[in-house]
SEPA-397347 format. One line per 8 residues: number of its first residue (from 1); their letters; for each residue x, y, z of C-alpha. Coordinates in steps of 0.25 Angstrom, whole numbers. Example, Ala and Ser with C-alpha at 12.3 -4.5 7.8 and 13.67 -1.06 7.14 Angstrom:
% residues 2
1) as) 49,-18,31  55,-4,29 .
This chain:
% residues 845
1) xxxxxxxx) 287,25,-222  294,27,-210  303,16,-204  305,12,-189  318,17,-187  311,33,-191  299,29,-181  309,26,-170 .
9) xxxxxxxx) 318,38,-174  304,47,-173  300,41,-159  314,43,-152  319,57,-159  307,64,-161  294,58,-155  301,57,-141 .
17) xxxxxxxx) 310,68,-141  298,78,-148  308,84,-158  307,81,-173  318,91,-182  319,99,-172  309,109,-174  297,102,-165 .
25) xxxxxxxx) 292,98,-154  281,87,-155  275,74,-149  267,64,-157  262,57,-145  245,57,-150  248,64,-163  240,60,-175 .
33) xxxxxxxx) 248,57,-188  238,64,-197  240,76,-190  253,74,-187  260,80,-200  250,93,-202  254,98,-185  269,94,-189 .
41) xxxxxxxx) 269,104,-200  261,115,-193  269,115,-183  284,111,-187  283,115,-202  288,105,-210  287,91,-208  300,81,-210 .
49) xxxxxxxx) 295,73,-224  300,58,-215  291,63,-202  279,67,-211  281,51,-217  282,47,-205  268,54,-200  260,52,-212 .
57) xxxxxxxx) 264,38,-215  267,29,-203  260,36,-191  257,21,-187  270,17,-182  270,34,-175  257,29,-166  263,16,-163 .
65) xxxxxxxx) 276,25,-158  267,37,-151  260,26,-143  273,19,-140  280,31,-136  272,38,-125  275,52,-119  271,57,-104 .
73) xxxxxxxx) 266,68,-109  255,69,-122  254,79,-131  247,81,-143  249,93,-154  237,104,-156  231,105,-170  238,115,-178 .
81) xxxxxxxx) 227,127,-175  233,126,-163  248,130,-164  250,143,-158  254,154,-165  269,164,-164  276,151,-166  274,145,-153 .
89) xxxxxxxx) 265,137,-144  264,130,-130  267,116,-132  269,103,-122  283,96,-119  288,84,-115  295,84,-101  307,75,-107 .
97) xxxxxxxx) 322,77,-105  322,78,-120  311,89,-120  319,103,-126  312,115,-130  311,115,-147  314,126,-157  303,127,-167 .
105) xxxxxxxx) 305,133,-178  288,137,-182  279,133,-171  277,123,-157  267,112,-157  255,114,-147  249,102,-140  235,102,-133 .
113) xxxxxxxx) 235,89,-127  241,83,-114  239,71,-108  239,68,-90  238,54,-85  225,52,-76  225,48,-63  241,52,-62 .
121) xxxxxxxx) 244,57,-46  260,58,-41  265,67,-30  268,78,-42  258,85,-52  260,78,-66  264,86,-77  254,86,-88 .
129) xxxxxxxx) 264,93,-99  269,107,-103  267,120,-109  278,126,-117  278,138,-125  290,140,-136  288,157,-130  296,152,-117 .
137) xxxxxxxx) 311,154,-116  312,150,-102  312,162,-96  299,160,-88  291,172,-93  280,163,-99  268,157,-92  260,145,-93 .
145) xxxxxxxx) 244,146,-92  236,133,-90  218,134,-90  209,125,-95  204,112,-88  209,111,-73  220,123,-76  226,124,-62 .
153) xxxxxxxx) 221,113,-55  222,100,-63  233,106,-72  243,117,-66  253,124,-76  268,128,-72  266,142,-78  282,144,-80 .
161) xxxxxxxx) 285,130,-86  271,126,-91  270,112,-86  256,107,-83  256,98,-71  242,89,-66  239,93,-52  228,82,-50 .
169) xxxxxxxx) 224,67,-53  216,67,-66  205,57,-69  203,57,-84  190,50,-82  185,64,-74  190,72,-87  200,68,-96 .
177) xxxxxxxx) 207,80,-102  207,94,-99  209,106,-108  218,118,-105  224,130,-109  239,133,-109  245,147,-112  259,155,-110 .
185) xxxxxxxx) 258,169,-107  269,179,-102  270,178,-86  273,191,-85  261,197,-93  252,186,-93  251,188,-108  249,176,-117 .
193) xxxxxxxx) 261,172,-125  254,163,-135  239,161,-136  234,147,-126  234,135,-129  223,123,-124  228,108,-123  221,95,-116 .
201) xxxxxxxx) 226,88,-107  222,74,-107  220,64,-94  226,50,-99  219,39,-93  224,28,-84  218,14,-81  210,20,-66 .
209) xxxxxxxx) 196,16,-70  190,3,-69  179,-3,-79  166,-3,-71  151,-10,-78  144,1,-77  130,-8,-79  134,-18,-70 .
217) xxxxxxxx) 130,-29,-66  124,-35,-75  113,-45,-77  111,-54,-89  104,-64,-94  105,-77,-101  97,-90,-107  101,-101,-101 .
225) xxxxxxxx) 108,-112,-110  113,-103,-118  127,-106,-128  140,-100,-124  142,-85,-128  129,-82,-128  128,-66,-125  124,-62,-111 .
233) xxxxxxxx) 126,-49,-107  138,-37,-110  144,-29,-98  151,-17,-99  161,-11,-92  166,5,-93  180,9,-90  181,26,-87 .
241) xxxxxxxx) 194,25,-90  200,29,-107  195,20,-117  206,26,-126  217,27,-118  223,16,-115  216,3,-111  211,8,-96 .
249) xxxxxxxx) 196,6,-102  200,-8,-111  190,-18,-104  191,-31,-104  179,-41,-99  181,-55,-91  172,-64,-83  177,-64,-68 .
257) xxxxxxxx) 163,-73,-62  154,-80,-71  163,-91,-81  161,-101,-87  148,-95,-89  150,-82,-94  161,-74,-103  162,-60,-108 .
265) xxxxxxxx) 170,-54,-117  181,-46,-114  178,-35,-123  164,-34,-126  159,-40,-110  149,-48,-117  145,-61,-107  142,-73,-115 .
273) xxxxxxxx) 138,-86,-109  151,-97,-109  144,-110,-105  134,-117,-112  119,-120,-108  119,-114,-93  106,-118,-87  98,-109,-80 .
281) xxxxxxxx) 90,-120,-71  105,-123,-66  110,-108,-64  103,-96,-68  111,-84,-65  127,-81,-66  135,-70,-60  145,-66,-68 .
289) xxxxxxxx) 158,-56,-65  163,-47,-75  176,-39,-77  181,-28,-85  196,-27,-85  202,-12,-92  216,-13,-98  212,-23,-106 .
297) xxxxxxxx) 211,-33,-95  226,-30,-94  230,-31,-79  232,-18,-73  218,-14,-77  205,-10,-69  193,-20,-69  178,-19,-66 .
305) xxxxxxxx) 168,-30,-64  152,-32,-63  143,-44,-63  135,-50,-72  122,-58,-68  118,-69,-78  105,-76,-76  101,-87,-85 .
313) xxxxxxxx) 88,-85,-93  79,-99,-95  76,-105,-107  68,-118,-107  76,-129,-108  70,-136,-97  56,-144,-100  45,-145,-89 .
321) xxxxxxxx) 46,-157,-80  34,-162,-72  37,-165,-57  30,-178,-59  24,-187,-68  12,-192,-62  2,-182,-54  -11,-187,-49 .
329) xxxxxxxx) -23,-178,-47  -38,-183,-41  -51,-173,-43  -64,-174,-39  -75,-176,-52  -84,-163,-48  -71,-155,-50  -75,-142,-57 .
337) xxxxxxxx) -70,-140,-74  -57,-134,-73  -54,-134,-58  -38,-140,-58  -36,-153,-53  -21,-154,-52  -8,-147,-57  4,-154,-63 .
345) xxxxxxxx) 17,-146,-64  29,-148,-74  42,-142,-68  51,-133,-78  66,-127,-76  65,-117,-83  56,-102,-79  47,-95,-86 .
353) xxxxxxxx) 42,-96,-100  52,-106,-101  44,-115,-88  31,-112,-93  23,-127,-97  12,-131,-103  4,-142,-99  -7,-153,-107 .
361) xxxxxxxx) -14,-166,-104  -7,-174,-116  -13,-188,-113  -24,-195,-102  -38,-199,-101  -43,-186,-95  -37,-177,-105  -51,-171,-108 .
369) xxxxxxxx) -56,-170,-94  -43,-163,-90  -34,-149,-93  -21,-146,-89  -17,-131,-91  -4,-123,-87  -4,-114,-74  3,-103,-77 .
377) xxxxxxxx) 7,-97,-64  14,-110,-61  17,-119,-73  8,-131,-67  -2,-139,-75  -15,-138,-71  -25,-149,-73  -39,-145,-76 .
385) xxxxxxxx) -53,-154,-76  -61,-151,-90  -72,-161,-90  -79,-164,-79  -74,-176,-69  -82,-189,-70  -78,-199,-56  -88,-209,-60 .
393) xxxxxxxx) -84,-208,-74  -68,-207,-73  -61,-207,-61  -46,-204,-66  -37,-198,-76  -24,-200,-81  -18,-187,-89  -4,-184,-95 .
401) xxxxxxxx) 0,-171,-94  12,-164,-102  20,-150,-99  26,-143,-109  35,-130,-110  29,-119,-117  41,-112,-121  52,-122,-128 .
409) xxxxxxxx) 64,-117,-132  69,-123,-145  83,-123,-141  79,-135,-131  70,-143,-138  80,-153,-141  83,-153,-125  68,-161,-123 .
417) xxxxxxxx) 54,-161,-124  50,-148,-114  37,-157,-108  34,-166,-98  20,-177,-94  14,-180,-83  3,-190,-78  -7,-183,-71 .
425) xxxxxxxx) -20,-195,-67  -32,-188,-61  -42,-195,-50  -56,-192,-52  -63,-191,-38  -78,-194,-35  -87,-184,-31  -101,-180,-29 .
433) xxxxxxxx) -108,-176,-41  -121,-166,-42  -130,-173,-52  -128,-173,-66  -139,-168,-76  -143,-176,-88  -141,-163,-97  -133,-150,-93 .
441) xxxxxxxx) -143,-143,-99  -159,-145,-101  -169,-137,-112  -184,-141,-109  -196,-137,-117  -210,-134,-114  -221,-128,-121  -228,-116,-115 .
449) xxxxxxxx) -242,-122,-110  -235,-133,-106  -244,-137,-94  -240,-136,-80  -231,-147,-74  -227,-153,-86  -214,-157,-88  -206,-149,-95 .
457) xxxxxxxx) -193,-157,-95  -183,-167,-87  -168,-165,-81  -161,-177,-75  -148,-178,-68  -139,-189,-60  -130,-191,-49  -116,-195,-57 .
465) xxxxxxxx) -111,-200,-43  -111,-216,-41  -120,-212,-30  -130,-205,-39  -140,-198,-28  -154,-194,-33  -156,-182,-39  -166,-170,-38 .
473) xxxxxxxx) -169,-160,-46  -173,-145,-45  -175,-132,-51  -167,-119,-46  -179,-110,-45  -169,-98,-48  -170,-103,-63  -185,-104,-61 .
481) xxxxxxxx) -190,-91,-52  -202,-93,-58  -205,-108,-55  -209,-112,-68  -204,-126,-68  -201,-139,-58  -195,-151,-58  -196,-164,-51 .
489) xxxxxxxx) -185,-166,-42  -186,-180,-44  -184,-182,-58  -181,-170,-64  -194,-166,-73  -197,-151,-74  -211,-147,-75  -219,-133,-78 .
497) xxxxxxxx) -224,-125,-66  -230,-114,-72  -233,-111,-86  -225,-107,-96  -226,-95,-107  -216,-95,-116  -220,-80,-120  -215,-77,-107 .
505) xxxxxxxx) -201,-86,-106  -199,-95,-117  -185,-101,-109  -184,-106,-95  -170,-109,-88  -170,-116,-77  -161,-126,-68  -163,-139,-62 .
513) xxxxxxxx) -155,-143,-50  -151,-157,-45  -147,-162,-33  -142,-174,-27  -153,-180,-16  -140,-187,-8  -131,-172,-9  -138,-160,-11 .
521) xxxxxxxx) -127,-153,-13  -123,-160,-28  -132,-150,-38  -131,-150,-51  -141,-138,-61  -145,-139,-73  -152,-129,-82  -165,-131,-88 .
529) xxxxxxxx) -170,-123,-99  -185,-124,-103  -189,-118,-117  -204,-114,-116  -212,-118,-131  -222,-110,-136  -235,-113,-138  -246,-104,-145 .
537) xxxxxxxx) -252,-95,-134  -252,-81,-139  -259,-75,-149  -253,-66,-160  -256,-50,-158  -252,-36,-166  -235,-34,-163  -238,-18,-159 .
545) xxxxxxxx) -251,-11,-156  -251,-7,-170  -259,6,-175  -261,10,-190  -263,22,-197  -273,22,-208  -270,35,-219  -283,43,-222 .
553) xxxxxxxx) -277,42,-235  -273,28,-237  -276,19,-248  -286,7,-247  -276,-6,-245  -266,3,-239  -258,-7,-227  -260,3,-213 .
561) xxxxxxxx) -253,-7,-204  -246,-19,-204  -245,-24,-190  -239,-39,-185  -241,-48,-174  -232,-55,-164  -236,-70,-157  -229,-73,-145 .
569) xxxxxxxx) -229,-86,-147  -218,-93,-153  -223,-103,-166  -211,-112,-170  -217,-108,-185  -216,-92,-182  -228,-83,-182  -240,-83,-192 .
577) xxxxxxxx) -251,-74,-191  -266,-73,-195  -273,-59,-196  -286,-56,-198  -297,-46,-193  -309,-49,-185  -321,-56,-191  -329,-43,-191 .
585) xxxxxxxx) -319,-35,-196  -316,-44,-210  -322,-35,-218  -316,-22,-212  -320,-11,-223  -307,-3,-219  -295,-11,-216  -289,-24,-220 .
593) xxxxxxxx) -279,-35,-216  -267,-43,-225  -258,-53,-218  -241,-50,-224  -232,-61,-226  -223,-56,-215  -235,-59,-202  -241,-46,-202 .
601) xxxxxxxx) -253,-39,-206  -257,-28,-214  -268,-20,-212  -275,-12,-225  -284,-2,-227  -296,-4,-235  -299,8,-241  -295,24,-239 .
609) xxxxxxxx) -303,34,-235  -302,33,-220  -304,47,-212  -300,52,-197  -314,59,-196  -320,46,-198  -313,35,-192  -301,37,-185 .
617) xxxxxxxx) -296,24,-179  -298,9,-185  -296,-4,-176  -293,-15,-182  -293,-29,-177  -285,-40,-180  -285,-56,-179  -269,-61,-175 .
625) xxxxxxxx) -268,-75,-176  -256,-84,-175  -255,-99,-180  -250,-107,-169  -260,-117,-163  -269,-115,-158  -268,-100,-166  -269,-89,-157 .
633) xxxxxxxx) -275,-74,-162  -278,-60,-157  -285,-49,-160  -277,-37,-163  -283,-22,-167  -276,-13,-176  -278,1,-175  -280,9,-186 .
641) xxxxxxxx) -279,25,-185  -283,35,-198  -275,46,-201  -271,56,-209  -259,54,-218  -249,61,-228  -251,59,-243  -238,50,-242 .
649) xxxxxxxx) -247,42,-231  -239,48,-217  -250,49,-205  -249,63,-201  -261,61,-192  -271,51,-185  -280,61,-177  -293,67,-181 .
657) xxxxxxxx) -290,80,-176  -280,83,-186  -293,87,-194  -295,101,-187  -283,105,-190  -281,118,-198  -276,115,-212  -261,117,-213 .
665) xxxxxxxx) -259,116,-197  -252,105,-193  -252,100,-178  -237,105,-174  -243,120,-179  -256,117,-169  -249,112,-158  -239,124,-158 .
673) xxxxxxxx) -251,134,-159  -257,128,-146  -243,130,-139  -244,143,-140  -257,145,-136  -254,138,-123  -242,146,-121  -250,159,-122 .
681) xxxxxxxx) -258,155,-114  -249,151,-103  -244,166,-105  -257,172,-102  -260,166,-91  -245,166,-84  -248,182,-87  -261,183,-80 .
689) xxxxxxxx) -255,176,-68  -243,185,-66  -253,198,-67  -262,193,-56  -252,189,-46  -244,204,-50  -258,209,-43  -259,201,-30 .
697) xxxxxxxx) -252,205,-20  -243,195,-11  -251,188,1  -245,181,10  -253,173,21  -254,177,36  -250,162,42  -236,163,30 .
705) xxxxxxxx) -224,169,36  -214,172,26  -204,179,35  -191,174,40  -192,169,55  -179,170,58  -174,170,74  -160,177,78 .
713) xxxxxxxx) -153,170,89  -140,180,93  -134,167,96  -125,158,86  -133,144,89  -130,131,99  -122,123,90  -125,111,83 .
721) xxxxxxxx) -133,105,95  -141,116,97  -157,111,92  -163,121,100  -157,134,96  -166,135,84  -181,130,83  -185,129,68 .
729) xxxxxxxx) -200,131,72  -198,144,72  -195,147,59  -204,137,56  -218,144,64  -212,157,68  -226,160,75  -230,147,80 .
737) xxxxxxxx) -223,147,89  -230,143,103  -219,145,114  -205,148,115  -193,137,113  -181,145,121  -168,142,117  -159,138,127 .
745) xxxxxxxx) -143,141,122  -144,156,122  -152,167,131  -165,173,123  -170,186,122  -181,185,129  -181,188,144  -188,176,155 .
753) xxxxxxxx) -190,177,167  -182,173,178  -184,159,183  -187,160,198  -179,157,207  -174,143,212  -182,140,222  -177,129,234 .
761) xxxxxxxx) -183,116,233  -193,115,241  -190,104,252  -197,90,247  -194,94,231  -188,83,223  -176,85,217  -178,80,204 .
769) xxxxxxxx) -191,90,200  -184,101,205  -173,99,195  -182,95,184  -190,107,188  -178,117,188  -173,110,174  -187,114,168 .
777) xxxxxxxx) -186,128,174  -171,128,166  -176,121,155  -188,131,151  -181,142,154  -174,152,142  -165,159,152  -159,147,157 .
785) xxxxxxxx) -145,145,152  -143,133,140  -149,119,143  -134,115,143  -131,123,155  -128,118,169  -140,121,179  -139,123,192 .
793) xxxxxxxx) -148,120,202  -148,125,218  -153,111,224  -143,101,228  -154,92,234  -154,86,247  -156,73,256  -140,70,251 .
801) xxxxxxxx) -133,63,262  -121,70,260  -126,85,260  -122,95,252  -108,98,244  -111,113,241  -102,122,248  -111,134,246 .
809) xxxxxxxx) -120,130,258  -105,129,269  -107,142,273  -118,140,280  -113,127,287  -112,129,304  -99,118,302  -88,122,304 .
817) xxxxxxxx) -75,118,294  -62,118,297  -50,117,284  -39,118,291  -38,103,286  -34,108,271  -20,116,276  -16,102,278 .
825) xxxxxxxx) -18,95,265  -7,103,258  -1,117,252  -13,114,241  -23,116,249  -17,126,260  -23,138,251  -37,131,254 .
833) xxxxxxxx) -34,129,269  -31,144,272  -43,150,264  -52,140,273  -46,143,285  -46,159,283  -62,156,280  -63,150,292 .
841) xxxxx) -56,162,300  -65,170,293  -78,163,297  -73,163,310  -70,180,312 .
């Protein structure tokens, strides 16, 4: 094992100074014991036995001296795939005073890592490291290459001494390492003197991020009264900075706002409760700070905070509480069933599920006559009426009412009962009544031939007021349309109006109405039904018209029929019917009748033998007769039709013309031969038609025009308005046509004569014919212009006091006129004034 005074003599002769027998240059700052021993032999041959006990067995006490003894600069050796060849590499150094360059005796050590603190700024670069190659004697003919990750701008090699210098702030948090390439080569060639090498370069962090709650704030809940530690919520805070460098992301928890309520854990940030039984009703939410600390908490480090809000959720741990104990309510006794009457309300803390009540009538006089139920839109209780209200039986009531939480929570029973009573006494106000009926229902019989104006029956009713007014009684004839019944308005008695049938309507519903004499306005109805009994009116008959068919080939006692009868009467008993045939007819030679256990009748041939040819049809009549009292009968003949039958006894015909048929030629086979006939026939005579009219020429009547009477217009209408551009009784009677109807929106073809001249009105003419005259000349005339033309007319009239306004007759005035009046009324009219004036001059010469 190796002592302490060998680990001391390690770390200050060769851990610090890199030199270990005097063959290698080394660092085992981040070098793992396990492949310590195996890159020591690759690279310096053999091992010294005390080093390699060292190594193997007590690398504990090496860690606990590599952490204690930290460098400026980090290097870490490459595997041993990547030694370079010839017997030399490029390696990093140490910028120490003890740094010299070592003879080796086999090969150098390559290391691929570097490390650069982050954030590192000063008025100089900072040297990242160096590259070194064992090929250099100094004489400066060797040069440095450097590509890779930010080669020439982050990093910028000294291509003569191979020192790597950072020429800009780093952020390990933008990019923490960078990969480059480093190679030697001949400055003068540019030819490369060992094959390249790549190494990392590593950003160290610092403590220059602060944790931050990414998810904040927060909102949490819990229940209220709950125990100390109970779980609340969890934060979380993140820190950008290394998690496993140093302790710049080591976060630590605390509770700046929100104690003695709340705590939290340092490490996990779990909020639990610190107090016991908070209560909601007293304070419901909490604001609480939180703060994550990096460095452990230490002083120096960076902290973030956020806010956590924490709202106390309800439980019921509060029972209901009425707000008084004794309500008083009054209602009137004609108060509807189920109309409320009142509303009691029990007050509780707590919200929710938790507030909800429920509500009973536990004690009192009325508990029968009333109902309390639970509104649930707002908790109150809601008394109710059941039964109806009675002043003048009971005038008050006095009930006890209970409310009850619905959900009880079990960790509080202890804390009380969760209910609370009330008294509630109800007055019982007087009212005015309608009238009462003996019965809320009636059921009356009568028979059927009941006479008219018998009493059927009787309804009564009172007045259950203390005043008790008389009552009158009446029938709503909507229940009687028909005005089969009355009643006596004085006593109630209903009595028959017209007669009954219970055939026709065995049930009658009706309703009697009563009303107070004193207050017509107090009605109360009844309904009346009347149940018509039957008495024995009708007489039995045949169910159906029945019709039997006799085989030519029956046997003698062979049943033909059996019919049944139907008795619209209805016997308590049921139905039972005699049969029997008419007195005359006892001993009828051909057909006989037997009465069955089930009501009906057989009817049995005497004897066979019967033929079409001779006797086609039997009736046979038949005595009905019910036994009610007195017993009612009716005759009823059966018809009996022969024919003619299969050997299994099938009717395959009833008619006597089925005789002249051929032998082997059934009725379908006859049927299709007449088809055919007929549709020959049809054929021949459609033919016949068609070759007579082939013959005859067409003829078409002097007074029928067939042609097309068309007019042409060159015109393209009059619009819309136009109801004269086209008469439709041309086309209608092209020749009928008596005078001519001239259209008057174009020219026609046809050439009028000129109208005459106008001629002067004639002195003593009134002006009104002449005009009419003139518009009847225009009106008739075709080679006028259109009727919406403006007409001009030669006649101004006369007798007008203030002459004429026409300029056309001035010429051949004898006054003269002078103008030179318009020269003076302006430039504007100067133009006008000269041509006046020079027709003056001219008149004048």
């Amino acid at each position: 094992m190796m002592s302490p005074e060998d680990v001391e003599i390690i770390s200050q002769e060769s851990l610090m100074t890199g030199k270990l027998n005097g063959s290698c240059f080394y660092n085992l700052n981040y070098f793992y014991v396990d492949c310590a021993v195996n890159t020591w032999r690759s690279s310096c041959g053999t091992m010294p036995e005390r080093l390699t006990e060292m190594l193997m067995d007590t690398w504990t006490p090496l860690i606990i001296l590599w952490i204690t003894v930290l460098p400026s600069i980090y290097m870490a050796p490459m595997n041993q795939s990547q030694v370079l060849p010839s017997g030399s590499s490029t390696g990093l150094k140490r910028l120490t005073e003890e740094q010299r360059v070592l003879n080796r005796s086999k090969r150098g050590w390559v290391w691929n890592q570097m490390f650069v603190l982050e954030e590192f700024s000063g008025p100089e670069p900072i040297l990242v490291g160096r590259l070194h190659t064992d090929l250099d004697p100094g004489s400066s003919k060797i040069k440095y290459i450097l590509s890779g990750d930010g080669a020439g701008t982050i990093f910028v090699i000294n291509d003569k001494t191979g020192d790597i210098h950072a020429m800009k702030r780093l952020d390990r948090e933008e990019k923490a390492e960078y990969t480059l390439t480093a190679q030697a080569v001949d400055r003068d060639t540019n030819k490369p003197l060992e094959p390249p090498s790549e190494f990392i370069i590593k950003v160290q962090d610092i403590n220059d991020n602060a944790p931050e709650f990414v998810d904040g704030p927060y909102h949490a809940t819990v229940p209220e009264m709950s125990v100390v530690g109970t779980f609340v919520t969890k934060v979380t805070a993140t820190d950008a900075d290394d998690p496993v460098y140093g302790n710049s992301a080591k976060l630590v928890y605390s509770i700046l706002e929100g104690q003695p309520y709340f705590s939290i854990e340092p490490h996990t940030a779990i909020i639990k409760t610190a107090l016991p039984n908070m209560d909601r009703e007293a304070k419901e939410e909490y604001f609480v700070v939180i703060q994550a600390k990096d460095m452990g908490g230490h002083m120096g480090g960076l902290s973030g905070t956020t806010t956590v809000t924490i709202t106390l959720t309800d439980v019921n741990d509060n029972p209901p509480k009425f707000a008084q104990s004794l309500y008083h309510f009054s209602v009137m006794e004609d108060v509807a069933l189920g109309e409320p009457i009142g509303r009691v309300k029990a007050n509780d803390l707590d919200i929710g599920e938790n507030a909800k009540s429920s509500y009973d009538i536990i004690e009192g006089d009325g508990m029968d006559i009333f109902e309390i139920t639970t509104d649930a839109q707002t908790q109150d209780g809601v008394i109710r009426v059941r039964k109806p209200l009675d002043f003048e039986t009971k005038k008050s009531y006095t009930l006890k009412v209970e409310a009850a939480n619905v959900h009880i929570d079990p960790r509080f029973i202890s804390g009380g009962p969760f209910k609370d009573t009330a008294t509630v006494k109800i007055v019982v106000e007087d009212a005015d009544e309608p009238p009462v009926f003996s019965s809320p229902t009636y059921l009356l019989e009568v028979h059927e031939n009941a006479a008219i104006n018998s009493v059927i029956g009787q309804v009564t009713a009172h007045d259950p007021d203390v005043s008790s007014s008389p009552i009158r009684f009446s029938i709503d004839r909507h229940t009687d349309l028909e005005r089969q019944f009355n009643i006596n308005a004085e006593d109630g008695k209903i009595t028959l109006a017209t007669p009954l049938d219970r055939e026709t309507n065995t049930w009658h519903n009706i309703t009697i109405v009563a009303t107070e004499t004193r207050n017509h306005s107090q009605v109360s109805r009844v309904p009346v039904t009347i149940k018509v009994l039957d008495v024995n009116d009708n007489a039995p008959e045949f169910a159906s018209e029945h019709e039997a068919f006799l085989c030519e080939n029956g046997k003698p006692g062979q049943v033909i029929q059996i019919v049944s009868a139907v008795d619209k009467d209805d016997p308590k008993n049921g139905h039972y019917f005699l049969y029997s045939l008419l007195p005359e007819m006892v001993n009828n030679p051909n057909f006989t009748i037997k009465k069955n256990e089930d009501n009906t009748l057989s009817i049995l041939a005497k004897h066979n033998g019967f033929s079409r040819q001779k006797q086609e049809v039997y009736l046979l009549p038949i005595i009905i007769s019910d036994s009610g009292n007195p017993p009612m009968s009716s005759t009823s003949t059966l018809t009996i039709r022969v024919c003619g039958c299969s050997s299994d006894g099938i009717v395959q015909s009833c008619n006597v013309e089925a005789y002249v048929l051929p032998i082997g030629l059934s009725m379908g086979a006859l049927i299709a031969i007449l088809a055919c006939i007929i549709l020959l026939l049809v054929i021949v005579v459609l033919f016949v038609t068609l070759r007579r009219h082939k013959n005859e020429p067409l003829i078409i009547k002097d007074d029928e025009d067939v042609r097309e009477n068309i007019i042409r217009y060159d015109d393209e209408g009059g619009g819309e308005e136009d109801t004269e551009a086209f008469d439709i009784a041309t086309l209608q009677n092209p020749d009928g046509i008596n005078g001519f109807l001239p259209r008057k929106d174009i020219k026609p073809d046809l050439q009028f004569m000129p109208r005459q001249g106008l001629a002067p009105v004639p002195n003593g003419v009134d002006v009104d014919e002449f005009i009419n005259v003139r518009l009847h000349e225009a009106d008739n005339d075709p080679t006028a212009p259109p009727y919406d033309s403006i007409q001009i007319y030669g006649y101004e009239g006369r007798g007008s006091a203030a002459g004429s306004l026409s300029s056309l007759e001035s010429s051949a005035s004898d006054s003269d006129q002078n103008f030179d009046y318009l020269s003076e009324w302006g430039p504007r009219f100067k133009r006008l004034g000269e041509l006046y004036s020079v027709g003056e001059s001219d008149k004048e010469t």
